[in-house]
C-alpha positions as CSV (number, residue, x, y, z in Angstrom):
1,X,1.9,-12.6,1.0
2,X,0.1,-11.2,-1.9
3,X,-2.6,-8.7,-2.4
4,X,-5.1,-8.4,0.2
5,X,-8.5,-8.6,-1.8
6,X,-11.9,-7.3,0.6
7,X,-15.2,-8.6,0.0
8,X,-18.5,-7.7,1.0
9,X,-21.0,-10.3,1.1
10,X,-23.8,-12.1,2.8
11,X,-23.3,-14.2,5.6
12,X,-23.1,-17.0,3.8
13,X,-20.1,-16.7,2.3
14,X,-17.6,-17.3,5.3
15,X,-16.7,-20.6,3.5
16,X,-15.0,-18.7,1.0
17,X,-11.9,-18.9,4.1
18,X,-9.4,-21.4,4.9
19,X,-9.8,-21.3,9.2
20,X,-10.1,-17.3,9.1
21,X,-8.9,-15.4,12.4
22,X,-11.6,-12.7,13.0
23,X,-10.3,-9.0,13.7
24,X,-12.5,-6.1,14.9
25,X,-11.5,-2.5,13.5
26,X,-12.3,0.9,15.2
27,X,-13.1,3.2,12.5
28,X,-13.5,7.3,12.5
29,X,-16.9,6.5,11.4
30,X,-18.3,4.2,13.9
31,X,-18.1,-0.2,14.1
32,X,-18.3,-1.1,10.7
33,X,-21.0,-3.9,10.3
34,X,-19.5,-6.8,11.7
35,X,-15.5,-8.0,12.5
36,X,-13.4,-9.1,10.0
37,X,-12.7,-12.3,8.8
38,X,-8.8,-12.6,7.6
39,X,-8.1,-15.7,5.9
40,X,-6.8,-17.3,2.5
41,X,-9.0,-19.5,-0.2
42,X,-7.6,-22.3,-1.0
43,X,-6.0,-20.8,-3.7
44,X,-4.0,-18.7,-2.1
45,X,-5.9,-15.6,-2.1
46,X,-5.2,-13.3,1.2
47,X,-8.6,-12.0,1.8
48,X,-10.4,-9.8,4.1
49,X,-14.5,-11.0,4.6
50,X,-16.8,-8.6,6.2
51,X,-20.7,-9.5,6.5
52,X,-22.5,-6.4,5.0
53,X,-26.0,-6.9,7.0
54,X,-24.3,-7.9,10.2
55,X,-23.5,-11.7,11.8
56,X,-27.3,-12.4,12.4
57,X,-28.6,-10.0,9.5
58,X,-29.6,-7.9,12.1
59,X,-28.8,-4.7,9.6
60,X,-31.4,-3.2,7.4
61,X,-29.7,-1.9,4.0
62,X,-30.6,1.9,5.5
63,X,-29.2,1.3,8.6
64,X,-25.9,-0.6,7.4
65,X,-22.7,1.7,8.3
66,X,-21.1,1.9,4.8
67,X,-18.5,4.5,5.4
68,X,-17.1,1.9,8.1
69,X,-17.2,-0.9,6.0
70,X,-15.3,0.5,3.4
71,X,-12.5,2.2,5.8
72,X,-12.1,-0.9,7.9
73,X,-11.3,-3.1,5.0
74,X,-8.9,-0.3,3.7
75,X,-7.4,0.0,7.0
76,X,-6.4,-3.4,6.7
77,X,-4.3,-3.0,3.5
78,X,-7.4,-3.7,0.7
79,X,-6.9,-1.6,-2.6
80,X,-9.2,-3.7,-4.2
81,X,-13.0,-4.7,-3.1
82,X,-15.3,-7.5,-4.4
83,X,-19.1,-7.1,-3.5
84,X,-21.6,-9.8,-3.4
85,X,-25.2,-8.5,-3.7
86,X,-28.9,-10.0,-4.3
87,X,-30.7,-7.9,-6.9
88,X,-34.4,-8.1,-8.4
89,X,-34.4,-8.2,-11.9
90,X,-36.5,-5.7,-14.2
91,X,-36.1,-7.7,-17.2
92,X,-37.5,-10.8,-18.4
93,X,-34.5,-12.1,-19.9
94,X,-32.5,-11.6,-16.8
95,X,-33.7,-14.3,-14.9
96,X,-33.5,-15.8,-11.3
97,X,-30.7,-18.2,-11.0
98,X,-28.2,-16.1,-13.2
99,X,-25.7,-13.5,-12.7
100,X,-24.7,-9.7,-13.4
101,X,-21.8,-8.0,-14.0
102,X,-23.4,-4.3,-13.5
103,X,-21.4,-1.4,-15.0
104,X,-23.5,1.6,-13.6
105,X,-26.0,2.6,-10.9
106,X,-28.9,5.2,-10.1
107,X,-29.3,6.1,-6.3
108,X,-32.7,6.5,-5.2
109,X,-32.0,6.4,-1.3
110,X,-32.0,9.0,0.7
111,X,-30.3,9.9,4.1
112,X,-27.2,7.2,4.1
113,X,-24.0,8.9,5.0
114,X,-22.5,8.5,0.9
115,X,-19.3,10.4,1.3
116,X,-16.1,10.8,3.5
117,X,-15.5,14.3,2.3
118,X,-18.1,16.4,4.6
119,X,-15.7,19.4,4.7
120,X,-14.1,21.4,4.9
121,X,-12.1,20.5,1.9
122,X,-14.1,20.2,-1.0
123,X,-13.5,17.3,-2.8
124,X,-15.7,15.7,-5.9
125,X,-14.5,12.3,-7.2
126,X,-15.8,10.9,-10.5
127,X,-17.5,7.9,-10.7
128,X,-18.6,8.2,-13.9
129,X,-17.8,4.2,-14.7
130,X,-18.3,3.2,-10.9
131,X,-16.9,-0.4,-11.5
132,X,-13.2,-1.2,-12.5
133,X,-13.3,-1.9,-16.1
134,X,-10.3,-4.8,-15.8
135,X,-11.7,-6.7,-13.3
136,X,-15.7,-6.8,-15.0
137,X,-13.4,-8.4,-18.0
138,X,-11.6,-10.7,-15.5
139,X,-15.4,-11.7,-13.8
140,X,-16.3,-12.4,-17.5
141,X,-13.4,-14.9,-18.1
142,X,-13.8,-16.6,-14.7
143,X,-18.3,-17.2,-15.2
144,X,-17.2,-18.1,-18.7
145,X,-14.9,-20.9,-17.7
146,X,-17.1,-21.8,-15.0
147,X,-20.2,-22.1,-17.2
148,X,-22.2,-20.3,-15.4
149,X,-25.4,-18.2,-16.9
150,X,-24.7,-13.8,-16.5
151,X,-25.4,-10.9,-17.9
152,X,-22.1,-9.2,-19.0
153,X,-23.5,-5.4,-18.2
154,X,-26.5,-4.2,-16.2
155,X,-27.3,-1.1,-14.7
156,X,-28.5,-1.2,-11.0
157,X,-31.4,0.8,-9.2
158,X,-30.4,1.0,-6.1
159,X,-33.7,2.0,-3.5
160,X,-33.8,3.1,0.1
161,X,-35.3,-0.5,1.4
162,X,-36.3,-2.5,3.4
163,X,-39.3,-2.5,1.7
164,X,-39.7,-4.0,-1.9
165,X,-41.1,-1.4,-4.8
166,X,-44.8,-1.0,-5.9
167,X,-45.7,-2.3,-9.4
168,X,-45.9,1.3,-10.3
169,X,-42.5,1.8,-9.5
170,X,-40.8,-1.5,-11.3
171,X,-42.9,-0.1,-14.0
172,X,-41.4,2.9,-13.6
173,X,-37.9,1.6,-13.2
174,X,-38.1,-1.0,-16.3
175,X,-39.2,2.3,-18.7
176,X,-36.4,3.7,-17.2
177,X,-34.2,1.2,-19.2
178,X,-32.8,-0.1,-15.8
179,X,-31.7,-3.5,-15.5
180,X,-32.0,-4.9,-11.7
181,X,-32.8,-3.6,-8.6
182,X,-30.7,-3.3,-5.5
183,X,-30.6,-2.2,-1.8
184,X,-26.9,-1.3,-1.4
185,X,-24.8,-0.9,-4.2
186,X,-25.0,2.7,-3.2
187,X,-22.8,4.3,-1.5
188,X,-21.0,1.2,-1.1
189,X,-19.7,1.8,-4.8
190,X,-18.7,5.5,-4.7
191,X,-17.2,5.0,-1.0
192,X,-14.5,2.5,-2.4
193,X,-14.3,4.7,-5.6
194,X,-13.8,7.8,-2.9
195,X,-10.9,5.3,-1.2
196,X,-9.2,5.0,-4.9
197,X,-10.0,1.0,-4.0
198,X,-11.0,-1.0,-7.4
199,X,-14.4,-2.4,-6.9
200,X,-16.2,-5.1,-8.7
201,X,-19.8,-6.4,-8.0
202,X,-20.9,-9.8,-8.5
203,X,-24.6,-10.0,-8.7
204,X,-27.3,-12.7,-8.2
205,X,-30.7,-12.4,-9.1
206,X,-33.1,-13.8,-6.8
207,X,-36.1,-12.5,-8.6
208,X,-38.1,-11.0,-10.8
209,X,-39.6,-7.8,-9.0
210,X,-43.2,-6.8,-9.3
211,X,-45.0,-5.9,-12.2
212,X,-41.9,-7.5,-15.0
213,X,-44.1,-10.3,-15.9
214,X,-48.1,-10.3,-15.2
215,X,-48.1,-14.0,-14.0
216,X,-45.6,-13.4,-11.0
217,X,-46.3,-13.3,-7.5
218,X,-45.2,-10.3,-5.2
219,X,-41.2,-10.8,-4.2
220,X,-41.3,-11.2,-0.7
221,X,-38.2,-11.8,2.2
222,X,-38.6,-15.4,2.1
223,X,-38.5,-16.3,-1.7
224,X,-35.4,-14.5,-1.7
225,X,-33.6,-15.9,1.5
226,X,-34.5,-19.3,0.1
227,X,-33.5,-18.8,-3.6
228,X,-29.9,-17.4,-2.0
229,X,-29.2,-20.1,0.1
230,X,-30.1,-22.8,-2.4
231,X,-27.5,-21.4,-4.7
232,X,-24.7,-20.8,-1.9
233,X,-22.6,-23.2,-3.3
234,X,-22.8,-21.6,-7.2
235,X,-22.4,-17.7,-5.5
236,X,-19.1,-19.0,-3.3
237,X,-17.8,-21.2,-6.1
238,X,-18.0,-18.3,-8.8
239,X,-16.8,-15.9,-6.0
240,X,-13.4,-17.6,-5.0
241,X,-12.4,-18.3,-8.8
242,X,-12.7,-14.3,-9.3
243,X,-10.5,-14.0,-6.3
244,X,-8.1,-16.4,-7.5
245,X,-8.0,-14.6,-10.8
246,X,-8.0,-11.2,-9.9
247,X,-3.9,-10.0,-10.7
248,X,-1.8,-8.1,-8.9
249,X,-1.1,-5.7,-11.8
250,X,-3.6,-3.6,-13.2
251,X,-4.2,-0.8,-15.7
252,X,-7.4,0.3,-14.8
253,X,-7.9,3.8,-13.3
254,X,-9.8,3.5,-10.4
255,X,-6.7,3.5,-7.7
256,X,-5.6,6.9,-10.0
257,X,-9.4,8.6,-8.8
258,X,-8.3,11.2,-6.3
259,X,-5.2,12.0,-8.5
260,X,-7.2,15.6,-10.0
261,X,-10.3,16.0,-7.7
């Protein structure tokens, strides 16, 4: 058996799994979002699937239990976590249909449970370069070989949700210098970074949000839903080849992050 790899993904994505077996964890911090699904891609890959918004998408992004998430697939054995996420673009020339590898975030929520060290130790972990450095360059090689159209850095805005932003605020966020727009990179990020887990995100862009170019429409709920589930087959296809690829030996830093907190 090799290294158990977690993702976090949309609900979708269950056909990443070779017949999974589904496992429910109790966690310190409540039931994470949905059981697990154990299972293996096809090539070979022992992996542990959990649905981030819930079997049904019954969970808004401000009501998803992060901390959970994160401890349940670490629980199981994962040192390593790859996230799937949706994200609205803030630039022209990152458009729908194509991919980013984001290298940074900005939190602008406000009230999610971010952190597993309420007391009374005092413990503050760096995430300074929240995404494993090895395993961006490893998503690069696998969307290169696949062909596929991404973005090879991008730094993420990551708002309280459910709702989309004003055109005040995407102008706001593109003078910023801020690349997409996302509902729950954070704290998913600096959760596995507090677990010493390496994480790598895999983002889609769905849209452009409000206010990038004058001649869109408003983003709404159901231009999104549809552009994700006509490109199901791209997200799962570019998803398993990173899992294939991802090795067992690293050199990165991330699982070294509580070594001097």
């Amino acid at each position: 058996m090799g290294e158990l790899i977690g993702v976090i993904g949309g609900s979708g994505l269950y056909e990443l799994l070779d017949h999974p077996r589904e496992e429910r964890v109790e966690t310190p911090y409540g039931p994470p979002s949905s059981s697990v699904s154990l299972g293996r891609t096809e090539g070979g890959t022992d992996v542990a699937f959990l649905t981030r918004h819930g079997r049904e998408h019954e969970l808004a992004p401000h009501t998803i239990n992060y901390r959970a998430n994160l401890w349940a697939l670490h629980r199981l054995g994962a040192r390593t976590v790859l996230t799937s996420s949706a994200v609205g673009s803030l630039r022209p020339e990152m458009r729908p249909g194509e991919f980013v590898l984001c290298d940074q975030f900005v939190d602008r929520t406000w009230g999610r449970a971010d952190t597993f060290h309420d007391g009374p130790d005092v413990v503050h972990v760096s995430v300074a370069d929240p995404y494993c450095p090895h395993l961006r360059q490893v998503a690069r090689s696998v969307l290169d070989g696949l062909g596929e159209r991404y973005h090879p850095t991008g730094t993420a805005v990551v708002i309280q949700g459910p709702r989309f932003s004003t055109r005040a605020e995407s102008r706001w966020f593109q003078q910023m210098g801020w690349h997409v727009l996302s509902m729950t990179q954070h704290p998913e990020t600096a959760l596995a970074r507090e677990l010493a887990m390496c994480c790598v995100n895999l983002s889609f862009v769905s849209d452009h949000d409000a206010g990038v170019q004058a001649d869109d429409d408003p983003v709404t709920g159901g231009q999104v839903w549809r552009r994700m589930a006509q490109n199901q087959v791209r997200i799962r296809t570019a998803l398993t080849a990173l899992l294939d690829a991802i090795p067992a030996e690293r050199t990165c830093p991330c699982r070294q992050a509580l070594d001097d907190v």
